[in-house]
C-alpha positions in Angstrom: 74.8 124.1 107.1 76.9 121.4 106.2 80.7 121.8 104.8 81.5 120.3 101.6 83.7 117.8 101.6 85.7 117.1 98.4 87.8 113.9 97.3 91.8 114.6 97.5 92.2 112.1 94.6 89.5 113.4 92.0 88.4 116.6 93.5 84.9 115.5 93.1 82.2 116.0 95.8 82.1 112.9 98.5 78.4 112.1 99.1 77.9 109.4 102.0 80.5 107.4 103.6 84.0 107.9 102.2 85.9 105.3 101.7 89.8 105.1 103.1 92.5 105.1 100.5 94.9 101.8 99.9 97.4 103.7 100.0 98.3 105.1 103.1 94.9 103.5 105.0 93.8 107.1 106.4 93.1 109.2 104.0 89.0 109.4 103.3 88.3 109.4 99.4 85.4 109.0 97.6 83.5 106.0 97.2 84.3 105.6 93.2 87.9 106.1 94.0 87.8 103.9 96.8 86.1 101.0 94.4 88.6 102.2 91.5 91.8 101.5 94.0 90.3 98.4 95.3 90.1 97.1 91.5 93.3 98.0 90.5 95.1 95.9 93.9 92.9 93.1 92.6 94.0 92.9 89.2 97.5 93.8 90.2 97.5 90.6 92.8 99.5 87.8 92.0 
């Protein structure tokens, strides 16, 4: 049986690939998260 993984940043379940977190590019998130911190360093650019 597989373990359950959970997201450190929502607490939701992580399906799939994670994704690895902006912010200290190690952590494995979830893929939303992973998309929601990749939007907010593009519209935080400049």
């Amino acid at each position: 049986m597989r373990k359950r993984r959970i997201c450190p940043k929502c607490g939701g379940p992580m399906v799939g690939y994670p994704a690895i977190s902006r912010k200290d590019n190690q952590t494995e998130i979830c893929s939303t998260c992973g998309l929601k911190e990749a939007l907010d360093a593009y519209k935080n650019r400049g």
